[in-house]
PAZA-23054 format. One record per residue (C-alpha): residue number from 1; residue in one letter; z, x, y. Coordinates in nm, 3 decimals, always signed. Layout:
// PAZA-23054
NUM | A | Z | X | Y
...
//
This chain:
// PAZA-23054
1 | X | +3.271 | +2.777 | -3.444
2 | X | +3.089 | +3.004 | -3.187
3 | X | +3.009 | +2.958 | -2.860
4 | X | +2.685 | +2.956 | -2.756
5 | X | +2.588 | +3.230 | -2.469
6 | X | +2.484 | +3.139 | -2.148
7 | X | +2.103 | +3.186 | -2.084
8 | X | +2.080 | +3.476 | -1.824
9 | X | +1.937 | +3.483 | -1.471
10 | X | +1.595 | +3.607 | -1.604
11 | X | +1.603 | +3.310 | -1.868
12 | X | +1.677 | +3.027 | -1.586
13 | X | +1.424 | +3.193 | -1.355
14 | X | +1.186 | +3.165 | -1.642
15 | X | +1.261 | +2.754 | -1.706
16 | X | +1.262 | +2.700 | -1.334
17 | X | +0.952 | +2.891 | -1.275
18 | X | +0.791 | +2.601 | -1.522
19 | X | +0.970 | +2.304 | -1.346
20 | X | +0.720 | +2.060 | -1.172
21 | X | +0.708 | +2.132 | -0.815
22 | X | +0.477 | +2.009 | -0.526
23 | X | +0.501 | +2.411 | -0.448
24 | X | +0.199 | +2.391 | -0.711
25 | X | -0.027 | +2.246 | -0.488
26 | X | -0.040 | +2.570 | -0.292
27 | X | -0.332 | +2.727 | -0.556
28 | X | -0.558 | +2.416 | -0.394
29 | X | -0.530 | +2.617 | -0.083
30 | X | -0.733 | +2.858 | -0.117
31 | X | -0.978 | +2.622 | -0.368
32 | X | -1.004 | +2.412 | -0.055
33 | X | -1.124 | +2.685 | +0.152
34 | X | -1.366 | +2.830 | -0.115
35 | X | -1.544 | +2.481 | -0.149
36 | X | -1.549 | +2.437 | +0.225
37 | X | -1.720 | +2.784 | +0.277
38 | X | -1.979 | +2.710 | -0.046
39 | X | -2.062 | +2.325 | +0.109
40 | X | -2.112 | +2.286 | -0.283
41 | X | -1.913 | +1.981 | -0.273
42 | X | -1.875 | +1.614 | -0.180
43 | X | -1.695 | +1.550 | +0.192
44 | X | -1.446 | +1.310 | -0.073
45 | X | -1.394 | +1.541 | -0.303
46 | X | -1.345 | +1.817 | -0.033
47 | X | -1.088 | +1.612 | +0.172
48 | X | -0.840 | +1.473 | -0.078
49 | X | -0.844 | +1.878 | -0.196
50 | X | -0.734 | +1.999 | +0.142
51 | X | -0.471 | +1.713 | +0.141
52 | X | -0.310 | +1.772 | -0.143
53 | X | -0.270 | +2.150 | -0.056
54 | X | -0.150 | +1.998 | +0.326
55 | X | +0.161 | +1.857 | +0.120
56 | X | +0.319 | +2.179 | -0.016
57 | X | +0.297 | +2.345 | +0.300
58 | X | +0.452 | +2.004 | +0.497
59 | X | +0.738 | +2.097 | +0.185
60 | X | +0.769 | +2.424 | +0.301
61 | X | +0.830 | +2.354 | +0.676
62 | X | +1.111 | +2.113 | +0.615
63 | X | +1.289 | +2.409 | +0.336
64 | X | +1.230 | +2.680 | +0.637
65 | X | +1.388 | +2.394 | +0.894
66 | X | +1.683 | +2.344 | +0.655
67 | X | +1.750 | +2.758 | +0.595
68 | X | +1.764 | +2.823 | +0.989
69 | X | +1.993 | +2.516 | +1.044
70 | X | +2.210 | +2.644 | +0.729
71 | X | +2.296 | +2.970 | +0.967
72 | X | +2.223 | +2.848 | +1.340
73 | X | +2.459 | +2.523 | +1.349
74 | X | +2.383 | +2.108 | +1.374
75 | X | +2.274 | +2.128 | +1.759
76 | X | +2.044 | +2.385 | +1.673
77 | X | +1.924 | +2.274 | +1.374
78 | X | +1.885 | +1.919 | +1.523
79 | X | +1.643 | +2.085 | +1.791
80 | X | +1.465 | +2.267 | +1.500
81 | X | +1.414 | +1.971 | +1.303
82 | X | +1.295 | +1.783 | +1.620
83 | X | +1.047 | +2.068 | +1.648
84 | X | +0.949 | +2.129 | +1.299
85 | X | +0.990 | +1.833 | +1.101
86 | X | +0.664 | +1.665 | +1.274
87 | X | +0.447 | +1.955 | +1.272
88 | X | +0.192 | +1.880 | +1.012
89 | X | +0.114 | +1.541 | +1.202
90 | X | +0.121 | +1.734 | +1.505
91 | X | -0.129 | +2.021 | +1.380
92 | X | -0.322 | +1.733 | +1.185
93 | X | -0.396 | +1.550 | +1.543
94 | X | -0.446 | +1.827 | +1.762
95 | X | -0.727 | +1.902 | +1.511
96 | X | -0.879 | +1.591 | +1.529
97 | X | -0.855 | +1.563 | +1.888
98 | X | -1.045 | +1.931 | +1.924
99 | X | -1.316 | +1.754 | +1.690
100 | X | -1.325 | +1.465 | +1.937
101 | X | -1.224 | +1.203 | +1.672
102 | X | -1.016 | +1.010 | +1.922
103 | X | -0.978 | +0.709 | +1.756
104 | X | -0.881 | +0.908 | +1.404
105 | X | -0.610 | +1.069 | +1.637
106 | X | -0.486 | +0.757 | +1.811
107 | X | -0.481 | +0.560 | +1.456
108 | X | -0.247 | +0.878 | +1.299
109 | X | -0.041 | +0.861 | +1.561
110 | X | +0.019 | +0.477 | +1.496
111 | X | +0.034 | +0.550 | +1.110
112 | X | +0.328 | +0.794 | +1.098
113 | X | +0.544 | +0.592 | +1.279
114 | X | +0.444 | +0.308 | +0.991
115 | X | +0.459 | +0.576 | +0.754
116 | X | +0.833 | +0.641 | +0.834
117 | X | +0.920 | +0.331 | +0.964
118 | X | +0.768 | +0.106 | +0.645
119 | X | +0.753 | +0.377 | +0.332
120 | X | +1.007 | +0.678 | +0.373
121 | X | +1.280 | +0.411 | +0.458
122 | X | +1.125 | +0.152 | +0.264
123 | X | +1.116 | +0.363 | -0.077
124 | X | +1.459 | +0.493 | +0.023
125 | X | +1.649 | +0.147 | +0.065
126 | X | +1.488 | +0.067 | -0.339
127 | X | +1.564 | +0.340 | -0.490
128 | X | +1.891 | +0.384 | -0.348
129 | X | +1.970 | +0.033 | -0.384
130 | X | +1.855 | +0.019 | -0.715
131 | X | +2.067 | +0.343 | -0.817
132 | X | +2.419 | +0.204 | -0.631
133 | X | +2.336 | -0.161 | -0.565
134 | X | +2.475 | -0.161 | -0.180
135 | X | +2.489 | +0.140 | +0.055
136 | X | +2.678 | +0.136 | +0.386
137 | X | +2.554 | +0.349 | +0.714
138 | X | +2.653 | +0.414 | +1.032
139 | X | +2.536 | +0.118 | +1.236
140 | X | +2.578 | +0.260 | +1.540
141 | X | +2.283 | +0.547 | +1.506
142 | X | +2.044 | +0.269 | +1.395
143 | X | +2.113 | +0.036 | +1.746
144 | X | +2.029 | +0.370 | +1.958
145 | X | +1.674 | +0.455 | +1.692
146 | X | +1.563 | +0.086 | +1.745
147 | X | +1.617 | +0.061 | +2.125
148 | X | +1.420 | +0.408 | +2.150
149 | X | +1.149 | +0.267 | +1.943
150 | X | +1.128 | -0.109 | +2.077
151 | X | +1.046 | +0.098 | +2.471
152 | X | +0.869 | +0.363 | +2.285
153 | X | +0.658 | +0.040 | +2.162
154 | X | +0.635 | -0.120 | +2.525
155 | X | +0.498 | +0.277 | +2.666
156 | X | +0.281 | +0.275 | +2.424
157 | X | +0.139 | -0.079 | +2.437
158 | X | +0.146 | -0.133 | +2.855
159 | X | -0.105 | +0.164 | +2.939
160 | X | -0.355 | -0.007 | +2.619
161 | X | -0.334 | -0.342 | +2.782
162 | X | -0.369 | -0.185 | +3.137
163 | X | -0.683 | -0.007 | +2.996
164 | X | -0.838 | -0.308 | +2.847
165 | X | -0.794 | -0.509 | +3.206
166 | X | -0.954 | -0.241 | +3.393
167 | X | -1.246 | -0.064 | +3.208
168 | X | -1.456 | -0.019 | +3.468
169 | X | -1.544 | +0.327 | +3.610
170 | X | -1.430 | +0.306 | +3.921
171 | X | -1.088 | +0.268 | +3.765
172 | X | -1.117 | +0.585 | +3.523
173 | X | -0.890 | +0.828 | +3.766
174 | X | -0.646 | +0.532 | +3.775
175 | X | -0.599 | +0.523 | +3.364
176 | X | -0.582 | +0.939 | +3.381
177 | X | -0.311 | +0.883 | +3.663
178 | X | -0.109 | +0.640 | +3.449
179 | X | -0.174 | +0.842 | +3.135
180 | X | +0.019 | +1.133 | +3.294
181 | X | +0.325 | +0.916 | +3.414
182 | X | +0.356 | +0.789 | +3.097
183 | X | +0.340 | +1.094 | +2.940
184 | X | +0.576 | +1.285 | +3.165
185 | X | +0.825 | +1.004 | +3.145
186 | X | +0.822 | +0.989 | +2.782
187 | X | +0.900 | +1.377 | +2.768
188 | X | +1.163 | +1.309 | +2.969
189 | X | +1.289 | +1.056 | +2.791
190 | X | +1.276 | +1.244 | +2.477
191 | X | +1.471 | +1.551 | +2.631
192 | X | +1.739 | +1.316 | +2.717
193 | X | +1.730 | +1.183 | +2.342
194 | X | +1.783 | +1.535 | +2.249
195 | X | +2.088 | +1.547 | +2.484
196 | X | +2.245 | +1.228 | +2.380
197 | X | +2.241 | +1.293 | +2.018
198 | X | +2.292 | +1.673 | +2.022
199 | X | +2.578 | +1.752 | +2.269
200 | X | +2.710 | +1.423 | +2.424
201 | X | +2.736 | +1.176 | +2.178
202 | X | +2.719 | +1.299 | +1.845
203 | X | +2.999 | +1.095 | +1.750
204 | X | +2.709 | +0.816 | +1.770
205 | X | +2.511 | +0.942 | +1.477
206 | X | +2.818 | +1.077 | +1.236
207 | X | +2.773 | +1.017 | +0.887
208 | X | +2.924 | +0.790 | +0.709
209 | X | +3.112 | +0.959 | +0.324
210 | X | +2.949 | +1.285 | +0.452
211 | X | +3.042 | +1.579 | +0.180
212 | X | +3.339 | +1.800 | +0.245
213 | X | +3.126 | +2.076 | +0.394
214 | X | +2.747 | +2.023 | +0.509
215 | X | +2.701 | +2.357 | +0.595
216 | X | +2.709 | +2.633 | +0.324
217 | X | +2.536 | +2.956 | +0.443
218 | X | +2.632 | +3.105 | +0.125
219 | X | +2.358 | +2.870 | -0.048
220 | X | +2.079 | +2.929 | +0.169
221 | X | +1.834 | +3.239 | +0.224
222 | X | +1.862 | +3.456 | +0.565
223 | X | +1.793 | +3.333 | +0.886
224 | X | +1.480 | +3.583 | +0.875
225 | X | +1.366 | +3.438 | +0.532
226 | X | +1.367 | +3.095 | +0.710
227 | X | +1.172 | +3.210 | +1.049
228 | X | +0.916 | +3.352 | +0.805
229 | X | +0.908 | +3.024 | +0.572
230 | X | +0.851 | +2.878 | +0.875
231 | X | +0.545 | +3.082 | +1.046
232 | X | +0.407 | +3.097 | +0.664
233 | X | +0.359 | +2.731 | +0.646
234 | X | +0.268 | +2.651 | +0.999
235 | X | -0.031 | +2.913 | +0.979
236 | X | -0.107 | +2.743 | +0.642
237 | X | -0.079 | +2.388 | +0.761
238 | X | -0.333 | +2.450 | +1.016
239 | X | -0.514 | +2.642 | +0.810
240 | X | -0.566 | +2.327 | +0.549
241 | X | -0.579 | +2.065 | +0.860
242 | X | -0.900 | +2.228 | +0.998
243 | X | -1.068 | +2.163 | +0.695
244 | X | -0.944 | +1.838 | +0.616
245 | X | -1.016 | +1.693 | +0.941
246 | X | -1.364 | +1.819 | +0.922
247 | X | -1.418 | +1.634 | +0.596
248 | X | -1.237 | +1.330 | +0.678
249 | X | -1.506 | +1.099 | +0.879
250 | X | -1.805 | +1.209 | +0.609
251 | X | -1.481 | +1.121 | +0.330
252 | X | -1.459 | +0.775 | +0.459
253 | X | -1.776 | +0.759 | +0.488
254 | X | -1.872 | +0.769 | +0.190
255 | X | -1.563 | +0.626 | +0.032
256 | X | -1.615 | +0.306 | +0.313
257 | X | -1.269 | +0.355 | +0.448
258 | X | -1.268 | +0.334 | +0.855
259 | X | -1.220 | +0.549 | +1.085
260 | X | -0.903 | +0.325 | +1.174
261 | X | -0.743 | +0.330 | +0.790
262 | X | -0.807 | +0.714 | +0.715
263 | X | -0.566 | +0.801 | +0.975
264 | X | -0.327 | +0.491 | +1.011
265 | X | -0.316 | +0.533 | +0.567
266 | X | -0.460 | +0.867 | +0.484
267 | X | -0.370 | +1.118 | +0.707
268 | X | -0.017 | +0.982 | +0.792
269 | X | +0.102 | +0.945 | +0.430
270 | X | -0.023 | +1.335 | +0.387
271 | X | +0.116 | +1.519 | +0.705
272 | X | +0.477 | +1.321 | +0.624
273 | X | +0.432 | +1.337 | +0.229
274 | X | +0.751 | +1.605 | +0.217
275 | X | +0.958 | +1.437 | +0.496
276 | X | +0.912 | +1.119 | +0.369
277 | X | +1.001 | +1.293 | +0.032
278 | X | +1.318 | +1.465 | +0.185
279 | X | +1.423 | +1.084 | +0.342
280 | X | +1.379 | +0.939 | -0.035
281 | X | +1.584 | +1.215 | -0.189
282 | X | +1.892 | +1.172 | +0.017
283 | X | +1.880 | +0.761 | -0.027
284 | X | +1.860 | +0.817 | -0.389
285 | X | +2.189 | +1.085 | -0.306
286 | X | +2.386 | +0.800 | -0.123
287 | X | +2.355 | +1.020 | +0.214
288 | X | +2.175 | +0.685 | +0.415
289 | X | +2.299 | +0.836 | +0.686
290 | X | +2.063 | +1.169 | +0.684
291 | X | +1.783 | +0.906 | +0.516
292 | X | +1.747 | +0.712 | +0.828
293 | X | +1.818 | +0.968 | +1.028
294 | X | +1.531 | +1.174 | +0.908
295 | X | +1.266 | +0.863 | +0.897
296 | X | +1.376 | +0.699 | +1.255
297 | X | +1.424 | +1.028 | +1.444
298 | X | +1.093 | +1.105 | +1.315
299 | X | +0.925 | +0.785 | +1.491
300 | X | +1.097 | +0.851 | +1.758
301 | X | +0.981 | +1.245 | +1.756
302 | X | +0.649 | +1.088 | +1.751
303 | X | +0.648 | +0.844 | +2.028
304 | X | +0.825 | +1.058 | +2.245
305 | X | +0.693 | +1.356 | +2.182
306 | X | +0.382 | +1.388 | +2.012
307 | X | +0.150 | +1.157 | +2.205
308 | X | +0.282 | +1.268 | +2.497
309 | X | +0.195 | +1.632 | +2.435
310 | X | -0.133 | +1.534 | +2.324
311 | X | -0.211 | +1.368 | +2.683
312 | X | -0.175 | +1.675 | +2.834
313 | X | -0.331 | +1.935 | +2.614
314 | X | -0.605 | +1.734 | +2.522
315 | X | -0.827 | +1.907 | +2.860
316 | X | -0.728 | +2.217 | +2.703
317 | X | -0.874 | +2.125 | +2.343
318 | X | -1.197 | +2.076 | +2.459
319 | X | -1.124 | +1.675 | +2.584
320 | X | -1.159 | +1.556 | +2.922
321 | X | -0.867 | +1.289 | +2.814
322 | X | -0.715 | +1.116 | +2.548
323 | X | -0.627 | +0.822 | +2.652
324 | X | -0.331 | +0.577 | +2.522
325 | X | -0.505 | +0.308 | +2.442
326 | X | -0.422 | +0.160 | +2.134
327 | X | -0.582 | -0.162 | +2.000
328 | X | -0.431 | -0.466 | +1.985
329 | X | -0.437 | -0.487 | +1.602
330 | X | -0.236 | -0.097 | +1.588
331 | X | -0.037 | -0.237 | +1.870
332 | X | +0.065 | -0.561 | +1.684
333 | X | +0.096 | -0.347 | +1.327
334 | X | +0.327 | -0.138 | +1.556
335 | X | +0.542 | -0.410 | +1.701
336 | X | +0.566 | -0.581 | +1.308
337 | X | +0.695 | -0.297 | +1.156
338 | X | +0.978 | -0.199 | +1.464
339 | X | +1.072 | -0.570 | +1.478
340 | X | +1.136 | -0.583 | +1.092
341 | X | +1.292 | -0.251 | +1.068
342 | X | +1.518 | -0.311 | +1.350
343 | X | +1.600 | -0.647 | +1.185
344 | X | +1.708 | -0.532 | +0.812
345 | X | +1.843 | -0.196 | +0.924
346 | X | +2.099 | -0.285 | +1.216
347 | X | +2.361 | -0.420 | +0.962
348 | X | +2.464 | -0.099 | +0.861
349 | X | +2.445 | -0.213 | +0.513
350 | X | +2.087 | -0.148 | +0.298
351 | X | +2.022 | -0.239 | -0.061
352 | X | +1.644 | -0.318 | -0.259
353 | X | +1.550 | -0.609 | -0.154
354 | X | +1.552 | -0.518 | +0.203
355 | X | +1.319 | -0.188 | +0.094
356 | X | +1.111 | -0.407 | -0.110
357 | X | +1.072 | -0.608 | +0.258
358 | X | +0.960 | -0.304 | +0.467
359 | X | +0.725 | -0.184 | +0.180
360 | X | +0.556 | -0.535 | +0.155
361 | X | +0.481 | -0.546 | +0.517
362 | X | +0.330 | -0.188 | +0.459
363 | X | +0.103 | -0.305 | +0.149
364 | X | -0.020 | -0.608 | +0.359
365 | X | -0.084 | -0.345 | +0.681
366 | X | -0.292 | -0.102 | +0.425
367 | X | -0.487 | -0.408 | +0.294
368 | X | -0.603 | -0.554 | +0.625
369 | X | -0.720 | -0.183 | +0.742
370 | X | -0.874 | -0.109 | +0.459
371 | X | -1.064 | -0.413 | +0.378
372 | X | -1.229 | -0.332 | +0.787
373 | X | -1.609 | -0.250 | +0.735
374 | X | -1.592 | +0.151 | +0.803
375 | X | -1.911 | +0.066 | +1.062
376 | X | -1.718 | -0.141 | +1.294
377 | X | -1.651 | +0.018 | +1.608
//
């Protein structure tokens, strides 16, 4: 009997040249861009192009996150994921908001926090539930993510209300006045997040059954390779968001999708495709711990962070303001989906059926938005 030889490092380069990858989708890149330049092609056709090619490079971003962290440390790498791990939504909006499609910008906003909130942890309590029937978590991590999110909710939703009950012009410097506090204080807020979970309480969000030894430099490219990962895909990202945002109100359009569901559905499930990916992969993995971490300190990356920062570039992006105010139905959507993930996530125990919960709730959101007439206002 003979043994058989090992294939060598050309041969396993070869087979996982060949694997499926979403690192594919790059070759729609520069498709996208061609058909944009031509105008050959229908705004439909044209968007879901440039959002497919959005995914690889959202891929990308988290691997060039993950190879810096692998060399820099956790409270570095926790600052670089706060940074990075949002930036195709972030690109995606600021976009938008330079078009002057406030209400596409507004409704993204709203839709990745439902995106992470509903789907990446959604997907991730089936899956994993369905691979090892119970999975136990660190409760207390979840307790400090739903807090942050339930007055991340009441920020968001005091300034709409205020708006509605004064929409007068007289009162127009008043909502830019409260616009700014809000913002400010949610930076703020969000710095002190950053603090808490990075240098004085860490302790608080400790995984649970985490592997002997998270951090293996050996296993990862340099810290270079990682910085240029990075830049590649951030150039790219924006690159494929300029186009897709361009295409995306003559896309739903013609596709009768509102204004409200392209970005609360659309553009959210595409600028967190590979996070939301990355969240599934470690549920699946029994690492709940970096699942929810990843999905909840996204939402609360977004509410802290993101809307804030787009009050106060929006004069430099060609907008006088952009406003918070939310409508009631995104508001209510909002306060549905932090209410029910606070509710089956703060046992520090997940299995299926409580995924299958937070992905019905989703289904039932998408329906409602979708089935809105794309003319109504």
């Amino acid at each position: 009997m003979t043994d058989k030889p090992y294939p060598d490092a050309h041969v396993m380069a070869g087979i996982s040249l060949f694997r499926p990858s979403l690192l594919w989708l790059l070759v729609l890149a520069p498709v996208a861009a061609v058909l944009d330049h031509a105008g050959i092609v229908p705004a439909g056709i044209l968007f879901f192009c440039a959002a497919l090619a959005i995914v690889p490079f959202a891929k990308l971003i988290v691997q060039g996150t993950e190879q810096v962290a692998a060399h820099t440390g956790a409270t570095v790498g926790g600052l670089l994921n706060a940074t990075f791990g949002n930036l195709p939504e972030l690109i995606i909006a600021m976009t938008a908001l330079r078009a002057g499609l406030l209400e596409m910008v507004r409704a993204s906003i709203v839709g990745a926090l439902l995106a992470n909130l509903l789907v990446a942890l959604g997907v991730s309590f089936l899956l994993g539930g369905l691979r090892h029937h119970s999975q136990e978590y660190n409760p207390n991590a979840i307790r400090t993510y739903s807090s942050t999110m339930v007055l991340a909710w009441i920020s968001l939703a005091l300034p709409s209300a205020f708006h509605r009950a004064l929409e007068s012009e007289p009162h127009l410097g008043v909502h830019a006045t409260l616009d700014l506090v809000v913002a400010v204080v949610l930076l703020g807020l969000y710095g002190l997040f950053l603090l808490y979970s990075l240098r004085t309480h860490p302790e608080t969000f400790a995984e649970l059954n985490a592997p002997a030894s998270n951090e293996r430099t050996g296993e990862y490219p340099s810290i270079a390779w990682g910085v240029a990962t990075l830049l590649f895909a951030s150039l790219g990202a924006a690159w494929m968001s300029e186009i897709l945002v361009g295409a995306a109100e003559q896309a739903g359009q013609a596709l009768g999708m509102s204004q409200m569901f392209m970005g609360v559905i659309v553009l959210a499930l595409v600028g967190g495709a590979a996070e939301s990916g990355s969240a599934i992969a470690m549920g699946r993995a029994n690492r709940v711990d970096l699942s929810i971490g990843i999905a909840l300190g996204s939402c609360v990356q977004i509410a802290l962070f993101v809307a804030p920062v787009l009050v106060l570039v929006a004069p430099a992006m060609g907008q006088a303001q952009f406003r918070l105010v939310f409508s009631q139905a995104e508001m209510w959507m909002l306060f549905g989906a932090v209410l029910l993930g606070a509710t089956v996530a703060t046992t520090g125990q997940s299995n299926w059926f409580k995924g299958a919960q937070l992905l019905a709730l989703y289904l039932i959101i998408a329906a409602v938005l979708y089935l809105i007439p794309a003319t109504t206002p």
